[in-house]
C-alpha positions as CSV (number, residue, x, y, z in Angstrom):
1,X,0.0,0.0,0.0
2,X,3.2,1.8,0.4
3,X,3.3,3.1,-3.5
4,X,-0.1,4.3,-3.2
5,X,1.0,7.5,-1.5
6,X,3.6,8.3,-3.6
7,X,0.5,8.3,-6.5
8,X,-1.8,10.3,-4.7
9,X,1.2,13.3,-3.5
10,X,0.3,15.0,-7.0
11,X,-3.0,15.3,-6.0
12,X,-2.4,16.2,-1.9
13,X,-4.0,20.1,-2.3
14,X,-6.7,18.9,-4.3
15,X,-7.8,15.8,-2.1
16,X,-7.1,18.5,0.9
17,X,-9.5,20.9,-0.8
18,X,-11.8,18.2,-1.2
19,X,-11.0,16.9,2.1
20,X,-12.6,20.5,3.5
21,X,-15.7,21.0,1.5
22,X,-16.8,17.3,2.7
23,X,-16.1,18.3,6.6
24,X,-17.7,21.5,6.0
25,X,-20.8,19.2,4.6
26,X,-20.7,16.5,7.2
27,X,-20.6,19.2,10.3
28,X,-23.6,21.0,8.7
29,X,-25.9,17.7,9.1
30,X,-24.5,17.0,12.5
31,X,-26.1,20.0,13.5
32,X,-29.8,19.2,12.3
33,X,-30.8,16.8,14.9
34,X,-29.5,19.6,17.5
35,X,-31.3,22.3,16.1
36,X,-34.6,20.0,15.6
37,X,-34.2,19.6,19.2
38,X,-33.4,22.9,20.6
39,X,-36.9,23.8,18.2
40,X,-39.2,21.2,19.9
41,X,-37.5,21.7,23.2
42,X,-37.6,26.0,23.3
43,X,-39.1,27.1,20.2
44,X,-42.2,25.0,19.7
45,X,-43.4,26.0,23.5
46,X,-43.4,29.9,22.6
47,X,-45.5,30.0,20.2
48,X,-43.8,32.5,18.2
49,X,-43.7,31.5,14.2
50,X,-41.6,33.9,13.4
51,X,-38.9,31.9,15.3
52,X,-39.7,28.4,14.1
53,X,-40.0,29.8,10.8
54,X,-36.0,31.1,11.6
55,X,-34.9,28.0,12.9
56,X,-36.5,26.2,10.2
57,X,-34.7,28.1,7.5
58,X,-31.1,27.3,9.5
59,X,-32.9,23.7,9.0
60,X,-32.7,24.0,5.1
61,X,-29.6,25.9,4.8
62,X,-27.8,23.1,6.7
63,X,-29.3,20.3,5.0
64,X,-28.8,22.6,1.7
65,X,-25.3,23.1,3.1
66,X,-24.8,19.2,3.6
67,X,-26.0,18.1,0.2
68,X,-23.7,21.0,-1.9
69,X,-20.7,20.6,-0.2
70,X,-21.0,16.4,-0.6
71,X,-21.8,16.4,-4.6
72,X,-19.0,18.8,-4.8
73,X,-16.7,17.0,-2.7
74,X,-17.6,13.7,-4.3
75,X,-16.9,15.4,-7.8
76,X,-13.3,16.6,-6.9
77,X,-13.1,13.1,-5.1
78,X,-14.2,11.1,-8.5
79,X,-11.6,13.7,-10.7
80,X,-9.1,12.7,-8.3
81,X,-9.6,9.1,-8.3
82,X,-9.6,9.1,-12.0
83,X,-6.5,11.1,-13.0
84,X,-4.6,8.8,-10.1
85,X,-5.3,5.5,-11.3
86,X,-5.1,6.6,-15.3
87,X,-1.6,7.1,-13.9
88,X,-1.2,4.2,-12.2
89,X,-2.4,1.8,-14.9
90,X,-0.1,3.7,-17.4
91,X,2.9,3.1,-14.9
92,X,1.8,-0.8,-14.7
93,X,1.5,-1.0,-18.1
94,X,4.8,0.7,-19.5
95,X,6.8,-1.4,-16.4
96,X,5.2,-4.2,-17.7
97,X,6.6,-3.7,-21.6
98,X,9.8,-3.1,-19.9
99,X,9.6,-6.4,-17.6
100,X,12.1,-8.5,-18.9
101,X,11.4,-11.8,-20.6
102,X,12.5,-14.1,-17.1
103,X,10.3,-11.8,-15.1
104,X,7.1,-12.0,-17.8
105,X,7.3,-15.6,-17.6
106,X,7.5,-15.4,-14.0
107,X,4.1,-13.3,-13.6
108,X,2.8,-14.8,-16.4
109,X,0.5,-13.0,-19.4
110,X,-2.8,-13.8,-17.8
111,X,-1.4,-12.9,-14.7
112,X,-0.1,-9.6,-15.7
113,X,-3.6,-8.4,-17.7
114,X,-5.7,-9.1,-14.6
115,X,-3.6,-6.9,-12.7
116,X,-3.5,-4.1,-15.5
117,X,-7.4,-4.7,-15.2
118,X,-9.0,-6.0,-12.6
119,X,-6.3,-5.1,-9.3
120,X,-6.1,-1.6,-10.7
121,X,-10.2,-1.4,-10.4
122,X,-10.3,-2.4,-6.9
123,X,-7.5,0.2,-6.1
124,X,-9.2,3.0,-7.6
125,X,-12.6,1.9,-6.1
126,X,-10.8,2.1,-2.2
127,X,-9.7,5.8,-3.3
128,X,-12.8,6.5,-4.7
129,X,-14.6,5.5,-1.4
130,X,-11.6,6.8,1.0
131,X,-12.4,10.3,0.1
132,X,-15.8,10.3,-0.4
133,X,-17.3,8.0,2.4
134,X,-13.6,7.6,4.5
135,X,-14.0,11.2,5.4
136,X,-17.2,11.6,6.1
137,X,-18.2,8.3,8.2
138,X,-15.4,8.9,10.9
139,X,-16.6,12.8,11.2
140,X,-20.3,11.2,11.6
141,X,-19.0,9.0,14.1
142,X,-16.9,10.8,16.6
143,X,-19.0,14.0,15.9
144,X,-22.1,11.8,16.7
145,X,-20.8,10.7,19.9
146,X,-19.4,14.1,21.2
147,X,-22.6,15.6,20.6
148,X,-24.6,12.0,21.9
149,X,-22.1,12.5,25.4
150,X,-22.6,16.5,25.4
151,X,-27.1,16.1,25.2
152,X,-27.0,12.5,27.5
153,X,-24.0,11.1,28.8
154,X,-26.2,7.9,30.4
155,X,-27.4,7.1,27.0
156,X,-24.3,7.5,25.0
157,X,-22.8,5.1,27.4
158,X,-25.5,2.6,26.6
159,X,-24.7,3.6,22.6
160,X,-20.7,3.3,23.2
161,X,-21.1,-0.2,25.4
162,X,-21.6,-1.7,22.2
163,X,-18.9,-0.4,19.8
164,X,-15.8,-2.1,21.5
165,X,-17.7,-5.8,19.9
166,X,-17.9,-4.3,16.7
167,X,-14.2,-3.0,16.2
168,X,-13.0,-6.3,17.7
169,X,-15.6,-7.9,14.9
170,X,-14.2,-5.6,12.2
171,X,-10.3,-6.3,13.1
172,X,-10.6,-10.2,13.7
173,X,-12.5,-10.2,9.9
174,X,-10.3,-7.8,7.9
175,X,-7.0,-9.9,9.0
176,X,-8.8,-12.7,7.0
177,X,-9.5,-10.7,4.0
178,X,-6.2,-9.7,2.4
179,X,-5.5,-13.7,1.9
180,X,-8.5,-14.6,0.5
181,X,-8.6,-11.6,-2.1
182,X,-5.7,-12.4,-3.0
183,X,-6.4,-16.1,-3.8
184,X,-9.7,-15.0,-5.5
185,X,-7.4,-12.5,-7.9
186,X,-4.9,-15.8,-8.7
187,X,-8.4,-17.8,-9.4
188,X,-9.0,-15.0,-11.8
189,X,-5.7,-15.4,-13.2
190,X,-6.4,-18.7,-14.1
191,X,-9.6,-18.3,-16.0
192,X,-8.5,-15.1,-17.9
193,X,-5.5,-17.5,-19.0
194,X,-8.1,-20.1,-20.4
195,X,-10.3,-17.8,-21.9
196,X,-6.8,-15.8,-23.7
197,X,-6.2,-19.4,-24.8
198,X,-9.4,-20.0,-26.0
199,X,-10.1,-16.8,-28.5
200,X,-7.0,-17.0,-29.4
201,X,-6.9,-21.1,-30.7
202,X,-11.1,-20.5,-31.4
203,X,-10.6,-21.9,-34.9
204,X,-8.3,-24.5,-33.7
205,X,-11.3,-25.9,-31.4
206,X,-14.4,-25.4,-34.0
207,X,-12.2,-27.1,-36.4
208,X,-11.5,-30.7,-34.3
209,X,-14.8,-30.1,-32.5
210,X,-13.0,-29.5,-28.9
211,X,-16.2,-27.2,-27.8
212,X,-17.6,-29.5,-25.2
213,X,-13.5,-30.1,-23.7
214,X,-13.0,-26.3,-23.9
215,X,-16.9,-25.5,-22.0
216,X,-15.6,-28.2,-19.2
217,X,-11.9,-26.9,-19.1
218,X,-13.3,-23.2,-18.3
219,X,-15.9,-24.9,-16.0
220,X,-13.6,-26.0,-13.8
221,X,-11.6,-22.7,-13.6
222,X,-14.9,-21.0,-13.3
223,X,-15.7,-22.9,-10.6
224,X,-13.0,-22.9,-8.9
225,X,-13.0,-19.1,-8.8
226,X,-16.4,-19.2,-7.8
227,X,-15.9,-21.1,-5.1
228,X,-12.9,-18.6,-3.9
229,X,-14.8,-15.9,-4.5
230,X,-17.9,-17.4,-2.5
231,X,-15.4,-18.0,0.7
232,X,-14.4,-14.5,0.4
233,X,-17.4,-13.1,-0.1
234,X,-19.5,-15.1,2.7
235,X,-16.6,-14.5,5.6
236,X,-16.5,-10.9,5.0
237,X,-19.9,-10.5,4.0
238,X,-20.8,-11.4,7.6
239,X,-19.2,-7.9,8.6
240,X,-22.6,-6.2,7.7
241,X,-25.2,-8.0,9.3
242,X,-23.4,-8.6,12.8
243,X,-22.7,-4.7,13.0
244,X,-26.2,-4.4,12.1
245,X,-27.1,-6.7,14.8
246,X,-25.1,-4.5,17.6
247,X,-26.2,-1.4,15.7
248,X,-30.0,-2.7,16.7
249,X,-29.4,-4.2,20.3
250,X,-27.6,-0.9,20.8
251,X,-30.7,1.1,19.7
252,X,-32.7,-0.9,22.3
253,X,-30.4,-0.4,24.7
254,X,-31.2,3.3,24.1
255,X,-34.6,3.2,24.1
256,X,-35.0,1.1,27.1
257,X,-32.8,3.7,29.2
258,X,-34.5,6.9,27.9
259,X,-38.1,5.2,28.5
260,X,-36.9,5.4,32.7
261,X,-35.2,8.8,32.1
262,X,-38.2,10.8,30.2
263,X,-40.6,9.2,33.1
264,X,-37.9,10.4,35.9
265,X,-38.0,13.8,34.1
266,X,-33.9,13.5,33.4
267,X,-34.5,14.1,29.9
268,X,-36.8,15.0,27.3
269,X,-38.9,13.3,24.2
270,X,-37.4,16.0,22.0
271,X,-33.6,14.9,23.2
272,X,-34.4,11.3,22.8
273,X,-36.0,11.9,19.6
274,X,-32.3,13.4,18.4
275,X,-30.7,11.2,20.2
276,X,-32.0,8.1,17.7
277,X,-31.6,10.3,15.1
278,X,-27.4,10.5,15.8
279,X,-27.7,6.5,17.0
280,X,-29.0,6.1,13.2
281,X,-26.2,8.9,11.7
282,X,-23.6,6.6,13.7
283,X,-24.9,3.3,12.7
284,X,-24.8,4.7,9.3
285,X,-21.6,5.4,9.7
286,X,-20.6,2.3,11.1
287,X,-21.8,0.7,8.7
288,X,-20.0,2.7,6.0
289,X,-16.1,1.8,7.8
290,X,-17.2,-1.6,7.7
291,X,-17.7,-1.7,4.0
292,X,-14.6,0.8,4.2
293,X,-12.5,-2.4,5.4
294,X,-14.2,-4.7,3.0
295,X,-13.0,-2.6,0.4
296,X,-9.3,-2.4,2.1
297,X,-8.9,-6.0,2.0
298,X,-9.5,-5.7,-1.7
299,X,-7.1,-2.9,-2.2
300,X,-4.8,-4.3,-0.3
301,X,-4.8,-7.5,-2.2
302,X,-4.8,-5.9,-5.7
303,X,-2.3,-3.2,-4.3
304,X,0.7,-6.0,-3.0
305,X,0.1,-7.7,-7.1
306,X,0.7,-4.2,-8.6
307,X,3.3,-3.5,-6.6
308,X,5.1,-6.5,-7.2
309,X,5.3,-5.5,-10.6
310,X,6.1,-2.0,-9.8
311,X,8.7,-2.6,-8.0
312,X,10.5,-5.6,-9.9
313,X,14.3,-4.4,-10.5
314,X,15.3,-3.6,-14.2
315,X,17.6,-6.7,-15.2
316,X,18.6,-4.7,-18.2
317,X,22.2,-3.6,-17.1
318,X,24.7,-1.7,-19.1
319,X,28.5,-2.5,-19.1
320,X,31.3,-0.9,-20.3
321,X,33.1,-2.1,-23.5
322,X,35.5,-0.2,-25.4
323,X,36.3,-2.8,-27.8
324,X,36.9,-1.6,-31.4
325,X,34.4,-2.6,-34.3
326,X,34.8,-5.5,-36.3
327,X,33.0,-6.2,-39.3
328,X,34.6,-9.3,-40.6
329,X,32.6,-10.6,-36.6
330,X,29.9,-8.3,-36.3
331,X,27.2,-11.4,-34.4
332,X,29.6,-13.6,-32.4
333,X,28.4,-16.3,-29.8
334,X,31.5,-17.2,-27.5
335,X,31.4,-20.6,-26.0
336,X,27.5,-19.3,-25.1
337,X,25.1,-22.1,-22.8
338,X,22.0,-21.3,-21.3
339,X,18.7,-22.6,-19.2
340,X,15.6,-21.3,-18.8
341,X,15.0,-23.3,-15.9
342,X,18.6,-23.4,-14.3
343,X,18.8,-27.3,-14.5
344,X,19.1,-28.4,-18.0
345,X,20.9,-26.3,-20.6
346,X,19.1,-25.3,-23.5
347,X,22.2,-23.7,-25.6
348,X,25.2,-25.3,-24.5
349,X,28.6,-24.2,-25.8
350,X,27.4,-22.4,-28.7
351,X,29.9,-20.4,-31.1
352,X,29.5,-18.8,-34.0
353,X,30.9,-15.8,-35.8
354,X,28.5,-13.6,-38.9
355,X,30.4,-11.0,-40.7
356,X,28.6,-7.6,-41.3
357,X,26.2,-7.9,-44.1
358,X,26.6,-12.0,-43.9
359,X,24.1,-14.8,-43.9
360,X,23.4,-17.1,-40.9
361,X,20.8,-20.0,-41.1
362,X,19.9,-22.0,-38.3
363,X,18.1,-24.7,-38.8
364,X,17.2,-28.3,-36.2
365,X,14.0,-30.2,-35.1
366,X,11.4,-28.5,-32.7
367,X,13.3,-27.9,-29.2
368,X,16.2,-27.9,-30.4
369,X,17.1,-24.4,-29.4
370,X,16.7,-22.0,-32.9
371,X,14.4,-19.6,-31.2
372,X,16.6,-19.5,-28.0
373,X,19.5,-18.5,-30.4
374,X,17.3,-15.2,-31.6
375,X,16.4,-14.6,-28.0
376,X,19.5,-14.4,-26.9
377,X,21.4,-12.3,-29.6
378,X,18.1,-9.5,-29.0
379,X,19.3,-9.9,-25.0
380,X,15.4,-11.2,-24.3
381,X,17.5,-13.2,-21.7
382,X,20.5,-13.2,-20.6
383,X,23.5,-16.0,-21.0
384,X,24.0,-18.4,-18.2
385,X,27.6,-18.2,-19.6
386,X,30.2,-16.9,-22.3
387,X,29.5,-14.1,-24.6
388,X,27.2,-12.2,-27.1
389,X,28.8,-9.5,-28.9
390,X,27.2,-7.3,-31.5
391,X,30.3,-5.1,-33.7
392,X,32.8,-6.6,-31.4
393,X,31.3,-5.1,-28.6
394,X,29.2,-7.3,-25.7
395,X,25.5,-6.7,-26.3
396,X,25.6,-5.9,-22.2
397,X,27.1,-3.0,-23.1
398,X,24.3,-1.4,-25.5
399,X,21.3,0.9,-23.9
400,X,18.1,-0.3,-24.6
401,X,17.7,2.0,-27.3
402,X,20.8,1.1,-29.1
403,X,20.3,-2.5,-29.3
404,X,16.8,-2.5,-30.5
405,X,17.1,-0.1,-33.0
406,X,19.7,-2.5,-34.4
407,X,17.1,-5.4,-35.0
408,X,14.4,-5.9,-37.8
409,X,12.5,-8.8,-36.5
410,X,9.4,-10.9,-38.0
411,X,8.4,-13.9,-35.8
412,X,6.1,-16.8,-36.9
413,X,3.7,-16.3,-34.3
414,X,4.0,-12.3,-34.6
415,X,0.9,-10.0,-34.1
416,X,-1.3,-7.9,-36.5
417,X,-3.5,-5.0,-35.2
418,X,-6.7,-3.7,-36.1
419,X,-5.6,-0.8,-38.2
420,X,-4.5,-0.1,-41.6
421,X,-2.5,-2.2,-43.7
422,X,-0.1,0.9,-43.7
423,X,0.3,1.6,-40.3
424,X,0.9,-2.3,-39.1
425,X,4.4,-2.0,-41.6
426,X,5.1,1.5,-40.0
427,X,4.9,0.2,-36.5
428,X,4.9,3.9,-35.3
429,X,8.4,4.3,-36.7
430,X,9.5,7.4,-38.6
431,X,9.0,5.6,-42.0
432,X,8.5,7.1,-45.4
433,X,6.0,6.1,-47.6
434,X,8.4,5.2,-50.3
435,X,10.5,3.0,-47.6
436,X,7.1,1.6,-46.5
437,X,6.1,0.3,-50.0
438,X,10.3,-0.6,-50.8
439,X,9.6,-3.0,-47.5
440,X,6.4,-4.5,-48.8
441,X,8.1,-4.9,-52.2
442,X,11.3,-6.3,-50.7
443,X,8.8,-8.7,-48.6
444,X,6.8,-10.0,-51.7
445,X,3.5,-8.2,-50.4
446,X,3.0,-5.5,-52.4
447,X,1.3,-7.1,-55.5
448,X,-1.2,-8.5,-53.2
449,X,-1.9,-5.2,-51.0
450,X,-2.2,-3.4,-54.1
451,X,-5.2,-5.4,-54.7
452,X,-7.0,-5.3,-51.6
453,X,-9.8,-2.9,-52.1
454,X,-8.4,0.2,-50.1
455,X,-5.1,-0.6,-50.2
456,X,-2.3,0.2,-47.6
457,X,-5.2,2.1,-46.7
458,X,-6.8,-1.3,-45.9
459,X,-8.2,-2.1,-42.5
460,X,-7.2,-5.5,-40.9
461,X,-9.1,-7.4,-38.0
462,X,-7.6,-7.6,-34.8
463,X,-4.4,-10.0,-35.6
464,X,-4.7,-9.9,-39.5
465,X,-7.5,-12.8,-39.6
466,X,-9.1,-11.0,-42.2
467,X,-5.8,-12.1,-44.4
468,X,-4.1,-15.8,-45.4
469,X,-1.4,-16.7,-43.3
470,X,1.0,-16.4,-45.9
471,X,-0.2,-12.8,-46.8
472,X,0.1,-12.3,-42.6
473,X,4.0,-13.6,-42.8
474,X,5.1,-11.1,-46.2
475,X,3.5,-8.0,-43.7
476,X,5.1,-9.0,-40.5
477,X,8.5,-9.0,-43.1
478,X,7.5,-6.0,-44.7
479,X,7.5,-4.4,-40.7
480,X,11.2,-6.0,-40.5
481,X,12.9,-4.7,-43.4
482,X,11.2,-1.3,-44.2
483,X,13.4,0.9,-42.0
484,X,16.7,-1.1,-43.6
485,X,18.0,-2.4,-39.7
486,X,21.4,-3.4,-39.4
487,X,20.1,-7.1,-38.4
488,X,17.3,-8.8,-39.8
489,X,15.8,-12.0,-37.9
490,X,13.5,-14.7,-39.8
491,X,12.5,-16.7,-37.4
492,X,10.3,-19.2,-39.2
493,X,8.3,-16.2,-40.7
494,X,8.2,-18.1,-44.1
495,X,6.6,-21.0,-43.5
496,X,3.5,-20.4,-44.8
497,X,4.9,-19.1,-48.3
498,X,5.3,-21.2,-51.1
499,X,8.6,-22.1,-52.6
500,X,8.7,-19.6,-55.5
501,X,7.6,-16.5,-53.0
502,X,10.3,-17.6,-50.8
503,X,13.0,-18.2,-53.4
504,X,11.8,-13.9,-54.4
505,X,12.1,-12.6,-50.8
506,X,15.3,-14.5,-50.5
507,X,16.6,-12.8,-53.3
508,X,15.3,-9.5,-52.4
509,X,17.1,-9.8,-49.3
510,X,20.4,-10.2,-50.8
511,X,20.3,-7.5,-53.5
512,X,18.6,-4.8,-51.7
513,X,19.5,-5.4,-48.3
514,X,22.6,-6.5,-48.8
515,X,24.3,-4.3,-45.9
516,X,22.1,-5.9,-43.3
517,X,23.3,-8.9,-41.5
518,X,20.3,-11.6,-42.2
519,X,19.5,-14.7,-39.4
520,X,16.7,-16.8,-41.0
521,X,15.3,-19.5,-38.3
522,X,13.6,-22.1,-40.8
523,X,12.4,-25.4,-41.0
524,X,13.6,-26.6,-44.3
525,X,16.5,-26.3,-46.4
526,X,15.3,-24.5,-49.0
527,X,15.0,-20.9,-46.9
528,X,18.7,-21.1,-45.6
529,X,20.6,-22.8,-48.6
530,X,22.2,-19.9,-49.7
531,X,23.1,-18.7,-45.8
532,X,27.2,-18.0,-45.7
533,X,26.9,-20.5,-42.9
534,X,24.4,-22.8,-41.1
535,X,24.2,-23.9,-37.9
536,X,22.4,-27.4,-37.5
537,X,21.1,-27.4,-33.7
538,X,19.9,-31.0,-31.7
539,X,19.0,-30.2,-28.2
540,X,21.0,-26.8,-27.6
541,X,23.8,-28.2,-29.1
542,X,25.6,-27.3,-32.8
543,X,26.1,-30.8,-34.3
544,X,26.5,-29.3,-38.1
545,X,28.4,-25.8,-39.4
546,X,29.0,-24.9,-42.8
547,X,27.6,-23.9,-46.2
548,X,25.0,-26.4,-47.5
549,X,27.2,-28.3,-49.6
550,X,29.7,-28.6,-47.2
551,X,27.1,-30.2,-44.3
552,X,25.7,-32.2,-47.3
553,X,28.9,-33.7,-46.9
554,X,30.0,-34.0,-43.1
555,X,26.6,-33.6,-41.5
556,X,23.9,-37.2,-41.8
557,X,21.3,-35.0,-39.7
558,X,21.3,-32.5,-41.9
559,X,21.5,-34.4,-45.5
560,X,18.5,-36.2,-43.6
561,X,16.5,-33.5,-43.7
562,X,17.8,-32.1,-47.5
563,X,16.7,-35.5,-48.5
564,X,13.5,-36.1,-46.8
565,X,12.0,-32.5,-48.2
566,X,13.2,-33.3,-51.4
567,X,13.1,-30.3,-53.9
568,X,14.0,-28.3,-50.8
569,X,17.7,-28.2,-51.7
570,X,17.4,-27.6,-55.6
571,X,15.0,-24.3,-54.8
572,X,16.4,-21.5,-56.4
């Protein structure tokens, strides 16, 4: 809860402002249960109208007084609430583009929407409330009581016997809630993962039928959230009714003991009338803190997950390197392993040199550690040992800045948004148009953009399903190659293209890109043939490196594979 301050200091005069006007408000009605007795108790009996009328007006201009100064309180407190937590989520959500790939796999995507989302709405619901009904209940309650103890002391006794149960109630039930929100936000984890997975595979599951498995797979999570949720909800929504309960006995209490002193002539009607009336402005108020700390538990819940994310160090260090440039080595993996897990390498004693403007094919079965390659030369993680170095330099000494603006990068599993066909290649990059359309041409995709009906003017649907998934792959290269980066990844981006389209882009690439150094990440033979050298990866390890003809001739694995796709080699 800690960070939550340092959100709301921009905001301190206006919440302080706000903070005024609602005392201002809450004081006024404390004062029309005193002035409604004072009339039946001295003005009634004199029979003047002139001062009722008078007294009456101070009536209405409190209550007038009262409802002004709330609304406008509860405006500045609704302004406030909103610019804090439009900060807030834009905080969570640029830390969480900047999380580093270890640290997104540790939170985990579903994970880290939900707290974007749903944590963030609970937060700014407690603030909401804090000012608007946090101010005023505790003002109701202690200005209740002072006034209860100033008309009746006996009675307010009687009132005040009760509220020692009902903060003992409130503590012993709000040290349960922070747990249990917090299991019902993991719960909710779970099912936003399942339904992510869901729309995103939907075609996957109409096409083998998998509707019925998929209904009972979210079932269960659904369940299982509900069931979270329904512990939650009935421990602390007991807090309500058992206040009530000693709200009520308390009430009795009161009327019992002013029945003996109206008939003993130590107080009168008109004070115990007033005196229910503040019994009912402090059970309100009672009430109010106890939905207060219903509310905390949530924010205190959702508050600890954002924080967590908040607060998670930057792993993106920078050394020092003053090592002079080198062309003729410009990607170079030194003696490189690494794990994901920390028990089983993944890459292990990987080396490799690329010269600048060279071509590097990797190619090797599923698992075998091609993507992990890629991952690792971007610095998406970070070697377990030996060295990356871009130019002759160590990649751990680049700024963020410097290194991505190095890479050109089209994945196979990549993402299209819904906008125009145009601004999906221009990523928000300073781009010219005629760059733009020299990408899509160098990418094979201009013939067919130029024939969808508005062009690069063209709308897509939300991830390009409006296109084929070869016509998806040319635009995600088109976005890699338009603004001419000094690397250029591949990684399995062309799997979807047929062998003459990919026989054109590779070709493109090496006449008009030919100063960019190109890593293509493929499946078969045919898209890294004509690579300067390949890399043949089994299980982390490099078991082939060469040109093709030389692993034709001194790697099996790899003149397996030439063989078994057999016009793959002869592609030209």
């Amino acid at each position: 809860m800690k960070f939550l301050v340092s959100y709301l200091k921009p905001f301190k005069w206006k919440m302080l402002v706000g903070f005024l006007i609602k005392v201002t408000g809450t004081v006024a009605e404390l004062f029309l249960p005193l002035i409604l007795t004072h009339i039946l108790d001295n003005v009634i009996g004199t029979l003047d109208v002139k001062n009722v009328v008078f007294f009456g007006i101070v009536m209405i201009i409190c209550a007038a007084a009262a409802c002004g100064c709330n609304i406008v309180a509860n405006r500045m407190a609704a302004k406030v609430s909103r610019d804090f937590s439009v900060k807030m989520r834009k905080d969570l959500f640029a830390r969480t583009l900047y999380l580093s790939s270890a640290d997104t796999d540790r939170f985990t995507i579903p994970s880290l929407e939900s707290r974007i989302t749903t944590d963030t709405y609970n937060v700014h619901n407690f603030v909401s409330m804090m000012q608007r009904m946090g101010v005023r209940a505790p003002i109701l309650l202690i200005g209740g009581l002072g006034i209860s103890f100033f008309m009746d002391a006996r009675l307010a006794l009687v009132m005040l016997a009760t509220l020692p149960f009902i903060f003992v109630i409130v503590y012993s039930i709000s040290r349960k809630g922070v747990p249990l929100y917090t299991k019902v936000q993991k719960s909710v984890d779970k099912m936003v993962r399942v339904v992510r997975e869901d729309t995103q595979g939907i075609r996957v599951i109409k096409a083998l039928s998998k509707n019925d498995y998929e209904n009972r797979r979210y079932d269960e999570v659904n369940i299982s959230l509900s069931k979270d949720e329904r512990r939650a909800g009935t421990i602390m929504g007991s807090l309500p009714p058992i206040m009530t309960l000693l709200m009520n006995l308390g009430i009795t209490g009161v009327v019992a003991m002013s029945a003996f002193t109206v008939e003993s002539g130590a107080s009168s009607p008109a004070t115990v009338i007033a005196f229910i009336q503040y019994f009912t402005l402090i059970s309100m108020a009672m009430m109010v803190i106890s939905r207060i700390f219903v509310m905390y538990t949530k924010c205190a819940a959702s508050a600890n997950r954002i924080a967590e994310v908040l607060e998670t160090p930057e792993s993106f260090f920078v050394t020092e390197d003053d090592s002079e440039p080198n062309s003729e080595s410009f990607i170079s993996f030194e003696n490189v392993s690494f794990s994901y897990l920390g028990r089983k390498n993944n890459l292990e004693d990987i080396s490799v040199s690329v010269p600048k403007g060279g071509t590097l094919g990797i190619i090797g079965a599923t698992g075998s550690g091609k993507s992990t390659f890629v991952k690792l030369l971007m610095r998406s993680y970070e070697a377990n040992s030996g060295s990356v170095k871009i130019n002759g330099r160590d990649i751990t000494s680049y700024t963020r800045e410097e290194l991505t603006s190095m890479f050109g990068v089209a994945l196979q599993n990549d993402f299209l948004y819904a906008d125009t066909v145009e601004e999906n290649i221009r990523f928000g990059r300073d781009i010219t148009d005629e760059e733009l359309i020299r990408g899509a041409k160098i990418a094979q995709a201009h013939d067919f953009i130029e024939e969808l009906e508005n062009g690069y003017s063209h709308i897509l649907a939300p991830k390009g399903t409006n296109l084929s998934g070869g016509q998806r792959q040319r635009l995600l290269i088109a976005r890699a190659v338009a603004a001419r980066p000094d690397i250029i990844i591949l990684d399995d981006s062309s799997s979807a293209l047929d062998y003459k389209t990919d026989a054109a882009l590779r070709k493109a690439l090496s006449t008009e890109l030919s100063g960019s150094t190109v890593i293509t990440v493929a499946q078969r033979v045919s898209s890294v043939k004509n690579c300067d050298i390949i890399l043949v990866l089994d299980n982390g390890r490099i078991i082939g490196k060469g040109t093709h003809d030389e692993l034709l001739e001194s790697c099996p694995e790899y003149r397996e594979i030439s063989d078994s796709q057999m016009g793959g080699a002869f592609v030209d």
